[in-house]
C-alpha positions, 0 to 999 in steps of 0.5 A: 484569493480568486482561487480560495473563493472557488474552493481551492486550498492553496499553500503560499510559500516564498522559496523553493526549499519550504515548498518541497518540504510541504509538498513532501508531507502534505502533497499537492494537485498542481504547482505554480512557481515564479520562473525566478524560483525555478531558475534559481538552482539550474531548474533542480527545484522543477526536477524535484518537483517532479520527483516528489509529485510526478503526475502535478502539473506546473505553471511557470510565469514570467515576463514576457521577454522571459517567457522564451528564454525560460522553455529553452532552458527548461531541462529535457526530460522529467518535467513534462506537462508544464505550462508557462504564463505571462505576468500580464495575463488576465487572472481569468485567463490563468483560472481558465490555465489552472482548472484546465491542469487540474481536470487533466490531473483528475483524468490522470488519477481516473486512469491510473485507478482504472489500470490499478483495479484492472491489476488488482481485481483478481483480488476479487475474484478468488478461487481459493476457498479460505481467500472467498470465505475471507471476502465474504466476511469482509462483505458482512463487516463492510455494512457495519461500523464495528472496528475491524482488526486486520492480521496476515503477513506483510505483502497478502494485500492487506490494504487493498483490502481496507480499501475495499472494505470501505467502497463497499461500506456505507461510507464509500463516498466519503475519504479513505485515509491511511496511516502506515505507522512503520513509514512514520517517525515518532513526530510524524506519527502523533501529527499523522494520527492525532494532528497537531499545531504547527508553526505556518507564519511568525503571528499565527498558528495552523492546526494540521488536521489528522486522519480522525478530522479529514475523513470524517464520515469515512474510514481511517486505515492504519497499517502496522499498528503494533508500531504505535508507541506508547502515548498513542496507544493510550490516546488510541484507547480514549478515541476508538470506543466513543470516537472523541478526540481532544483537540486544541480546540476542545473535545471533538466527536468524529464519525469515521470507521476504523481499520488496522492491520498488524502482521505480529501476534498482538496477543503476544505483544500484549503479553511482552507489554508492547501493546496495551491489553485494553487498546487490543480488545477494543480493536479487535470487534471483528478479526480478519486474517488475509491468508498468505499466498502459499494458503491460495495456490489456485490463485498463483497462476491466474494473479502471475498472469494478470500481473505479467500483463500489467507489467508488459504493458508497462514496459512497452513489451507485446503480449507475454506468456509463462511456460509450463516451467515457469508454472510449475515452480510458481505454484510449488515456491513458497512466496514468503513475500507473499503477492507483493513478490509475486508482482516484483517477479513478473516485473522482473521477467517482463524485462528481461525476457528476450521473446514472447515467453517467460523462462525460469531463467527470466525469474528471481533467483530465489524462484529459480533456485526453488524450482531446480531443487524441486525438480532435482529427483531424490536418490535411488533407493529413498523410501515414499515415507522419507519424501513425505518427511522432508515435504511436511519439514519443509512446509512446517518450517515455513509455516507459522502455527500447525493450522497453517501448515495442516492447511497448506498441506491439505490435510486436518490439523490432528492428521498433521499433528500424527504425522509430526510425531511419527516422523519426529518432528517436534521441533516444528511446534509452531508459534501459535500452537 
């Protein structure tokens, strides 16, 4: 009651499995169990604690001749900054204890957003064109409230991209809140997008709030929208243009901003009747499209590098440097996971690189067999217009429409388009021609 009157929101629970349960779904700052709840299962209940929320810190009490015998038994590892109390503390010494463990967890999170945005601000700060128009339209829709419709494929930084759109709108000081609809089950996904009633005691029911009611004043982000089944694309449609949601309770006007992302053509889900026509122009006000990576090549290296420190970091390694060879097969590969593989990869070679320099060898096998085939010289006696050929095929089979070929290639759409028929290479039509 003391804590609730402080403006804390505390969930009571009185077993270990329904606290994990919650912990799961709802998540947590800090967690207070009785030693006799952690005791129970041999500390596991502490161990997955842990494992669901690593940075909450957890206060323990007891009595006091349990104190002792509880931290001897506490396992080593993985259950760090732990605290114990005693019964008989003073309840304004255990405040004292809980907003303590609450600042570190503020100062945890500040430190792990400022190594994040140290990571991710290249993001920002791109050299490729199509990446810096992209940026600058985002700037333009972030001071407005239109509805913003986000397509690229899956890896180009799409979320982060969401989220920056809200720290430079208006609404930067209010929640930011997304919802992955791949992630969700059907359940999860009506709770997650709209809330729902659930069951927190036998005599009364607790409404979850959804996305729409916590970050009013905000932006609500969904990644994956072309998952949404059917009942929540139609709610979708009575919500996004008048922002009106039907609650328990009755209709309720909300004030957010909202942002989804899809990497499908929703046109052509629309044409398949997979998604609503109507709930496709109402979301579409203003379109962005995240390019891939292999559209911003000038951007491969500068991102590797930012990465590879990062990730030396990490793993407690001293400054790491990329060879000209490692270079040179990052620019040329054709990073279909886009800069969620480019991360994986740097990650990959910080760890095994044995000095100071990262070899092909030290990259994913996907990336180092890219880079033999490239390095690999055609037969003597092939022609310039046989290795154009099999370089416009090789791009074309990656690319997803001519515009994203005819860019990758650095050459206009008709040039492509003449070259596509001299070499006859209809059968690369492209999906989005």
């Amino acid at each position: 009651m003391r804590l609730e009157s402080q403006g804390h929101r505390i969930e009571r629970v009185t077993n270990g499995s329904l606290a994990l349960k919650l912990l799961a779904r709802d998540g947590f700052d800090l967690v207070s169990s009785d030693c006799r709840i952690a005791e129970a299962n041999d500390f596991e209940f502490l161990r997955e604690v842990r494992r669901v929320e690593p940075d909450a810190p957890i206060i323990l009490t007891a009595e006091v001749d349990g104190l002792r015998q509880v931290s001897n038994a506490l396992p080593a590892g993985g259950c760090d900054y732990v605290d114990y109390v005693t019964t008989l503390w003073p309840s304004e010494k255990f405040e004292q204890l809980v907003n303590q463990a609450l600042e570190l967890q503020r100062t945890r999170f500040k430190s792990h957003v400022l190594r994040d945005a140290a990571e991710d601000s290249l993001f920002l700060e791109s050299r490729s064109p199509v990446m810096r128009r992209l940026l600058e339209n985002a700037q333009q829709a972030a001071a407005s409230n239109g509805t913003i419709l986000m397509t690229g494929e899956s890896g180009t930084g799409r979320t982060l991209l969401a989220r920056q759109i809200h720290f430079w709108s208006p609404r930067r000081e209010k929640p930011f809140i997304a919802v992955n609809c791949a992630m969700l089950s059907p359940q999860s996904l009506e709770r997650e997008v709209l809330g729902q009633a659930v069951k927190s005691a036998p005599t009364r029911a607790k409404r979850n709030r959804g996305p729409f009611e916590g970050a009013d004043g905000g932006t609500v982000f969904f990644e994956d929208v072309s998952e949404l089944r059917a009942a929540l694309q139609l709610a979708l449609v009575r919500l996004v243009p008048d922002r009106s949601l039907e609650t328990p309770d009755g209709e309720t006007a909300v004030d957010v901003r909202i942002i989804v992302a899809t990497s499908r053509d929703l046109l052509s889900e629309v044409a398949a009747h997979r998604f609503r026509e109507d709930l496709y122009y109402s979301l579409n006000i203003i379109s962005l499209q995240v390019p891939a990576l292999r559209q911003r090549t000038a951007d491969i290296l500068p991102l590797a590098r930012r990465m590879l420190a990062a990730a030396a970091v990490r793993n407690h390694r001293s400054d790491l440097f990329i060879s000209d060879e490692v270079a040179a097969a990052m620019t040329s590969y054709r990073w279909p996971g886009n800069v969620r593989e480019l991360r994986n990869a740097m990650e990959a070679a910080a760890v095994l690189c044995e000095t100071d320099t990262i070899k092909v060898a030290h990259l994913p096998e996907a990336v180092s067999k890219y880079a033999l085939a490239a390095s690999t010289p055609p037969p003597s006696g092939t022609s310039l217009d046989e290795i154009e050929r099999e370089h416009i095929a090789r791009v074309l089979a990656d690319s997803r429409a001519l515009e994203e070929a005819a860019m990758t290639l650095g050459i206009n759409i008709s040039t492509l388009w003449r070259k596509r028929k001299r070499y006859k290479l209809d059968q690369f039509a492209g999906s989005n021609v």
